[in-house]
Each structure stands twice: as C-alpha cells, then as structure tokens.
C-alpha positions in Angstrom: -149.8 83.5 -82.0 -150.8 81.1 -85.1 -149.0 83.4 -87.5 -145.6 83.5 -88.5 -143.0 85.4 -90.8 -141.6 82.8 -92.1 -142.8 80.2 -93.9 -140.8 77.0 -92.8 -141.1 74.0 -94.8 -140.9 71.4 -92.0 -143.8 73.8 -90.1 -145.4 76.2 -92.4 -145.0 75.5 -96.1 -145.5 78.6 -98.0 -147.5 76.5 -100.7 -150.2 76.1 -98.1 -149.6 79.1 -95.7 -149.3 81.7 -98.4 -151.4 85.2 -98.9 -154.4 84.3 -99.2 -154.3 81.8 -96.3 -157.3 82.7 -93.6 -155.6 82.6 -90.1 -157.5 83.5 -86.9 -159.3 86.9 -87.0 -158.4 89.0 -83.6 -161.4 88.4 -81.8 -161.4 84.6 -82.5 -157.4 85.0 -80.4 -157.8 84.9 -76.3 -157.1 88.3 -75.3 -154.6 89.4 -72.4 -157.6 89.1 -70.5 -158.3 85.5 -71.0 -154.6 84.1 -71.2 -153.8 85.7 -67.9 -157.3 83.5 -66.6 -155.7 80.9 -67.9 -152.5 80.7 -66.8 -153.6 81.9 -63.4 -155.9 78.8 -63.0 -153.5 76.4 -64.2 -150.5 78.1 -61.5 -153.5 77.6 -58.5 -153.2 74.0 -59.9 -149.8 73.3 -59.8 -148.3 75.0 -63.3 -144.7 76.6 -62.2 -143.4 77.6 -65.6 -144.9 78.8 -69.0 -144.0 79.4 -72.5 -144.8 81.6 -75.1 -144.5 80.9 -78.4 -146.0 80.5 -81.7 -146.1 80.8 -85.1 -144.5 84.0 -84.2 -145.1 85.3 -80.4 -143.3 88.4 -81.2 -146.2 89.7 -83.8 -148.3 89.8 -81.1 -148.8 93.4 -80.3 -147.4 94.8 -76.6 -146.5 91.4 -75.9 -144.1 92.7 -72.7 -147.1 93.5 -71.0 -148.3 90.5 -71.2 -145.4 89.2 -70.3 -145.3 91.6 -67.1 -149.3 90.1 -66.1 -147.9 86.4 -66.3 -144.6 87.4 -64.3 -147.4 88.7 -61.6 -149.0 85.4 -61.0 -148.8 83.6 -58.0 -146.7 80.3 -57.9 -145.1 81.2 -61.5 -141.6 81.1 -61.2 -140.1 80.7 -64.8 -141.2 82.6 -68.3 -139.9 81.6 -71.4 -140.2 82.9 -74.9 -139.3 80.6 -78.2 -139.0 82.8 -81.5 -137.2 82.6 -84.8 -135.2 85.9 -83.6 -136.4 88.4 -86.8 -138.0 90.7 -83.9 -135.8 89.8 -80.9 -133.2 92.7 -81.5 -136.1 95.4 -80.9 -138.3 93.6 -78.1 -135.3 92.3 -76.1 -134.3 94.8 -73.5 -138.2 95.0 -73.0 -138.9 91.6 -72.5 -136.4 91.7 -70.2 -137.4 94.7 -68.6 -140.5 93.0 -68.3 -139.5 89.9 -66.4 -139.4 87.6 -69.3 -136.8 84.8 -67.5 -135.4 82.9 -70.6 -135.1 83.0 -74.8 -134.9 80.1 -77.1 -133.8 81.4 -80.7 -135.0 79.0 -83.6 -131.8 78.6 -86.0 -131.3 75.4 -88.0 -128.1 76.8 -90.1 -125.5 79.0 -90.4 -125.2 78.7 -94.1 -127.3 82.0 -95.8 -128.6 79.1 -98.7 -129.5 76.5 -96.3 -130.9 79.1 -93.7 -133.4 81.0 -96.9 -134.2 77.1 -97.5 -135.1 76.6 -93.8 -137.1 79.7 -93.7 -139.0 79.6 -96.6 -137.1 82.6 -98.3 -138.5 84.9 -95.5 -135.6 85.1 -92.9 -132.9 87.5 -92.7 -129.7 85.5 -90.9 -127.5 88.5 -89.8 -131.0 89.7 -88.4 -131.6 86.6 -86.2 -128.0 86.8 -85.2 -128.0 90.3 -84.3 -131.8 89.2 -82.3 -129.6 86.3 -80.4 -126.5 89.0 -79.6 -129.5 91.4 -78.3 -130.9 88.9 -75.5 -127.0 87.7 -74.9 -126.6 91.6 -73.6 -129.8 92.4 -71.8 -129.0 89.4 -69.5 -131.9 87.1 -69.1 -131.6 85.5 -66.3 -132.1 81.7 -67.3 -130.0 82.8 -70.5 -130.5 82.0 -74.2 -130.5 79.2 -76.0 -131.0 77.8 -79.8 -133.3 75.0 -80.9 -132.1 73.3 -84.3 -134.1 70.9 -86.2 -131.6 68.5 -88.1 -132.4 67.1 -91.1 -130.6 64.5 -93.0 -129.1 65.9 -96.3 -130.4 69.7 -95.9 -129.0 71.4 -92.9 -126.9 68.3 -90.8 -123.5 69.3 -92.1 -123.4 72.5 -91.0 -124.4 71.9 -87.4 -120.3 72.0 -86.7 -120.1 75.1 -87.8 -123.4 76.4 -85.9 -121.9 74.7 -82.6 -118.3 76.8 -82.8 -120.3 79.5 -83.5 -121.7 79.6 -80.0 -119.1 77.4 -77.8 -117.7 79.8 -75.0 -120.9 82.1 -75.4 -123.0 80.8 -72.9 -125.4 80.0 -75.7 -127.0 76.6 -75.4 -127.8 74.6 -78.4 -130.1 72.0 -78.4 -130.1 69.7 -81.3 -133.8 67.8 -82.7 -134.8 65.1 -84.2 -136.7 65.8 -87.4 -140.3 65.3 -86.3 -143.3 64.4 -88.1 -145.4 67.0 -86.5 -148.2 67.8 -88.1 -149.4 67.0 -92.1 -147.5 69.1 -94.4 -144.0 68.4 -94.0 -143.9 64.9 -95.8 -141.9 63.6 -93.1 -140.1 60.7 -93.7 -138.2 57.9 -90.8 -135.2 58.2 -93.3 -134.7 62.4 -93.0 -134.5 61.7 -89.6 -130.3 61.8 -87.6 -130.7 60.5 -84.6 -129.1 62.2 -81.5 -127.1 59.0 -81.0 -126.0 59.9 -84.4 -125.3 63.5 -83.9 -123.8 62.7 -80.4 -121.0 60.7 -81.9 -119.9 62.4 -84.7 -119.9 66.0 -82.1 -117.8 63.7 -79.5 -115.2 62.9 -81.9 -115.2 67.1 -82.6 -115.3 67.7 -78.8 -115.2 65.4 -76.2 -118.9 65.9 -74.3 -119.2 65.1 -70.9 -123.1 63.8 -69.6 -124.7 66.3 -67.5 -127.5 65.4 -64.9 -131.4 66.3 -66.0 -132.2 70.0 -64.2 -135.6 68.4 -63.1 -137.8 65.6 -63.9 -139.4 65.8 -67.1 -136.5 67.5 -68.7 -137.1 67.1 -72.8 -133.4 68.0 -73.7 -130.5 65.2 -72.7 -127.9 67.5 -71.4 -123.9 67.8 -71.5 -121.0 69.8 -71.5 -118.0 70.5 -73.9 -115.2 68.3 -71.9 -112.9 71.7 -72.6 -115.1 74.0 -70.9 -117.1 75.4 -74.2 -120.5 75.4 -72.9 -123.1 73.4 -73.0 -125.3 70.9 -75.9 -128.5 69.4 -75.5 -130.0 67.1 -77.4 -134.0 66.3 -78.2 -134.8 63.1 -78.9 -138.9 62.3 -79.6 -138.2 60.3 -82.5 -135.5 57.7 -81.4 -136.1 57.8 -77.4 -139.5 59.0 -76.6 -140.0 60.9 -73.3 -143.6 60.4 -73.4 -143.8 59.1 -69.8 -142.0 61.9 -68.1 -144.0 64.9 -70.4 -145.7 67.4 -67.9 -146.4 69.9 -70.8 -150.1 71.4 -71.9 -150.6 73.2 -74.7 -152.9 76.4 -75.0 -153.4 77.5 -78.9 -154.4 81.4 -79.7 -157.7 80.4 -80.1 -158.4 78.4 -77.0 -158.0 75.6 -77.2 -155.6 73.0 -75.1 -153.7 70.4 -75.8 -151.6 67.5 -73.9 -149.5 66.5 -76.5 -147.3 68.0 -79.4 -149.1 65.2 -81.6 -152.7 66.0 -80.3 -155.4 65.2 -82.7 -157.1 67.1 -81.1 -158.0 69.8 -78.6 -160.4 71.4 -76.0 -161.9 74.4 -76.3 -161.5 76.6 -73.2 -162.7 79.8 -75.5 -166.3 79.2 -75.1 -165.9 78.8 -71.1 -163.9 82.1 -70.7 -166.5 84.0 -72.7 -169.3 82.5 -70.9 -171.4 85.3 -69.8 -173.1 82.9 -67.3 -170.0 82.1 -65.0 -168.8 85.4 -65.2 -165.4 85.3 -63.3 -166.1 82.2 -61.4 -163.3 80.0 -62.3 -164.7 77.3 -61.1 -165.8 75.4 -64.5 -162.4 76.5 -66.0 -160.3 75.1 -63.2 -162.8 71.4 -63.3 -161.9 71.6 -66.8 -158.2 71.7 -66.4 -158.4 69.5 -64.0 -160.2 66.7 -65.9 -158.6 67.3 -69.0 -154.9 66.8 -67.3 -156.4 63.5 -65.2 -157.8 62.0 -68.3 -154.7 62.5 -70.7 -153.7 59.3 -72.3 -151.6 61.2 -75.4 -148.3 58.3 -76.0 -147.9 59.3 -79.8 -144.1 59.0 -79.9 -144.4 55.9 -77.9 -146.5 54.6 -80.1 -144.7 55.3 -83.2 -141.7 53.6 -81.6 -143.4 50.4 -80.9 -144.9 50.5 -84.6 -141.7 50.5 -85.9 -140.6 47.8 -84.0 -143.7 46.1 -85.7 -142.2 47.1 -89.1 -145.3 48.8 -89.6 -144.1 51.4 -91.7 -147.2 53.2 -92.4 -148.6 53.8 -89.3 -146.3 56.9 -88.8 -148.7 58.9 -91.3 -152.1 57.6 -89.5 -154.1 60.6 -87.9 -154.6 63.9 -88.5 -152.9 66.3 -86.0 -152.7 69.7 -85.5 -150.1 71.9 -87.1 -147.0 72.3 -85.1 -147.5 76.5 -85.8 -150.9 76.4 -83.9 -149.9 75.0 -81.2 -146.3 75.7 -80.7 -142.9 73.6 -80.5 
C-alpha cells in the first residue's frame, strides 16, 4: 500500500504528502489477483518468506484474505506484516486467524511530544500500544516485534525508557540507524547513532549477551538481556552494511520490483500480469524474475561506506531513489 496515516518526517513529510497529494488510483494497485501471481512465481523460484507492508498495509481493504491466499502457496513458510500499529488492535485476531505468522510494530518513542513529532501529528500512542498489546494476545506464532528509527537529538534518549517498556514481554526491539532513504528527509551522516553507539550505552543499562544470526542474511545483529529480559536487535545499513548477504526483493503497489531499499529504480511487472497475450502463462513473469534477481548489482550502502572513507562527503545525496513509503522498509 503506498498510502499511509501518518505523515512521518524521516518517510513521508506532510509538506510533500499532504491532501492534495495524487497517490495511486485503485486500478493502477496489483490486485489480490496479481500479488498472489506474484508471490506464487517467486515461491516456484525459491522465495520462502514474504512481507507485507507499506505506507500503511493495514488500509488496504480485507487484507486477511489476502493474507489467507499467500499462507496457501506452496513452499511459503513465513508471513510477516510491518505497520505503525493505528489499525492493529481491530485486524489482529484476524490476521491471525488468517495465518499471518509474525508483526513488526513501528514505534520510535515513548514520549507523546516526541512520538506526535515522529508521526507527523497523525499518531495516537495509547492506540499503537493498545495495537502492540492486541497481537501480544492473539499469539502470532513468530511473535511481535518493534522497529525504531534513532535519531540523534530527537528521539535517542528515550530509547531506555522504550526498551523497559517491553523487557520481559517477549517483545523484540530492534534498534536502526537513521537512513537516508529516499529524497525528502534531508538526511544528514551527523543525525545518524550508530548501533556501536547505542550498543554501549544499552550494555552499561543491561549487560547484553551476543546471540547467533537465525539464518543467513539476517538484517538485525541479535542479543539477549544477560538477566533474562528478552531480546534487542540492532540494524545497522549505515555503519556496517549487509549488502553482500541481502536476499530481499521489493514489490511496490503498483508493480513494480525492486532489489534494493536504495533502488533508483524499478521494473515493472504490471504490464506483464495484465498482458492479455500471455494470459496465465507464467512463463514471461517467472524469466523476468529470474533475470532481474541474476542481474542485481544494487551495493548502495556499500558504496556509501567506501565514499566516506574517500571523504567524499557529497556523494551520500547523489541519485534519485525511490521513496522509502512506496516500496516499504
């Protein structure tokens, strides 16, 4: 879904993104139809585990049933859902009821000022609480976790506070770098706290204890509360790219695909899927899949490392990518 109801500065800026703002009309979104295609095509090739997210995924109309299609496909084994929570209270017991596996919650702060910052003024925080308590009690079977964007001088100290919140919950946070995703958020190197940052000053809180990667390709660096209070993960694109291990595509509402968070650029797969020529041969859809995946070169965080090591300060800003709301997290 490229639409959202909030209007985060760091993603969706309510100066660009406000009323008037045209997003996708719903026959220019892939229907149930043709995301099920999709995702069928890509499990034939190898694709275990999918995501759905946004923008917002929960304003997408009967979204459990799509969820129960996905859950049907052969060789899928893990769903997951990222929101910012406003809907989750309502939709929870029925995405669970409709085999939705896992839940990651979007909450950078605890704080009501610093959360309304965060959100553009559109969040509610008891509600995104209430939405996390919700899918804590239906019991999702890979459990719910919390994705925080830390940014230096706006929300960084009050991530103590967010992490007792949930120690001894079995709520998973997972701390991130402040990325430059995107062209609106006027990123800059020095908003950035590094996780080596964060990791020390959360050690000398807790003691944390370095826990093995669940598989390869694993984004998060993950560890556990030395007293038994859960578990913290920690995201890391800016200061220790994981470019090399990254086994994630990207499919936009509209079609398109993409093989990196920082893409450029996409493909459409919209125009194949409507193609009244192959029908349902999925053929030309699985080809393009394939080549697209064979052909990937994307290193952008890579790359921005090594530029820094050049000094070259403004190279972060070269290129226009695609919005992080478009193509999701």
């Amino acid at each position: 879904m490229d639409r959202c109801n909030f209007r985060c500065p760091y993603c969706m800026p309510d100066s660009i993104y406000h009323e008037d703002f045209s997003f996708l009309t719903p026959d220019q979104r892939l229907d149930f139809d043709e995301i099920e295609r999709v995702a069928r095509v890509a499990a034939q090739l190898g694709v275990t585990k999918l995501r759905l997210t946004g923008g917002e995924p929960l304003l997408r109309p009967n979204l459990p049933k799509l969820v129960e299609r996905l859950v049907r496909i052969p060789g899928i084994e893990d769903i997951a859902l990222t929101t910012n929570g406003m809907l989750l209270a309502r939709q929870a017991a029925s995405l669970r009821a409709a085999g939705l596996h896992r839940v990651t919650v979007s909450l950078d702060s605890l704080d009501p000022a610093v959360f309304a910052r965060m959100s553009g003024g559109r969040g509610h925080l008891q509600t995104v609480l209430d939405g996390i308590d919700a899918a804590c009690a239906v019991g999702f079977s890979g459990g719910v976790k919390i994705n925080t964007v830390v940014q230096r001088d706006v929300n960084d100290a009050g991530v103590p506070d967010l992490l007792a919140r949930f120690r001894y919950t079995g709520v998973i946070v997972r701390l991130i770098e402040y990325m430059d995703v995107g062209n609106r958020n006027g990123w800059e190197r020095n908003d950035v706290i590094t996780s080596r940052e964060m990791m020390a000053q959360i050690d000398a809180l807790w003691p944390l204890v370095a826990v093995s990667p669940a598989y390869r390709g694993e984004v998060a660096t993950r560890y556990h509360y030395a007293d038994g209070g859960g578990e913290i993960g920690f995201i890391s694109s800016v200061s220790a790219p994981f470019c090399g291990n990254c086994s994630r595509a990207r499919l936009s509402s509209d079609g398109q695909i993409f093989t990196c968070l920082f893409a450029t650029k996409g493909t459409d797969l919209r125009a194949t899927l409507r193609d009244a020529k192959h029908g349902k041969d999925d053929g030309p859809l699985r080809q393009m899949l394939t080549n697209i995946w064979h052909r990937r070169t994307d290193r952008y965080s890579e790359e921005r490392q090594e530029r820094r090591s050049r000094s070259e300060s403004q190279a972060d800003r070269s290129g226009e990518k695609i919005e992080m709301h478009y193509i999701g997290g």
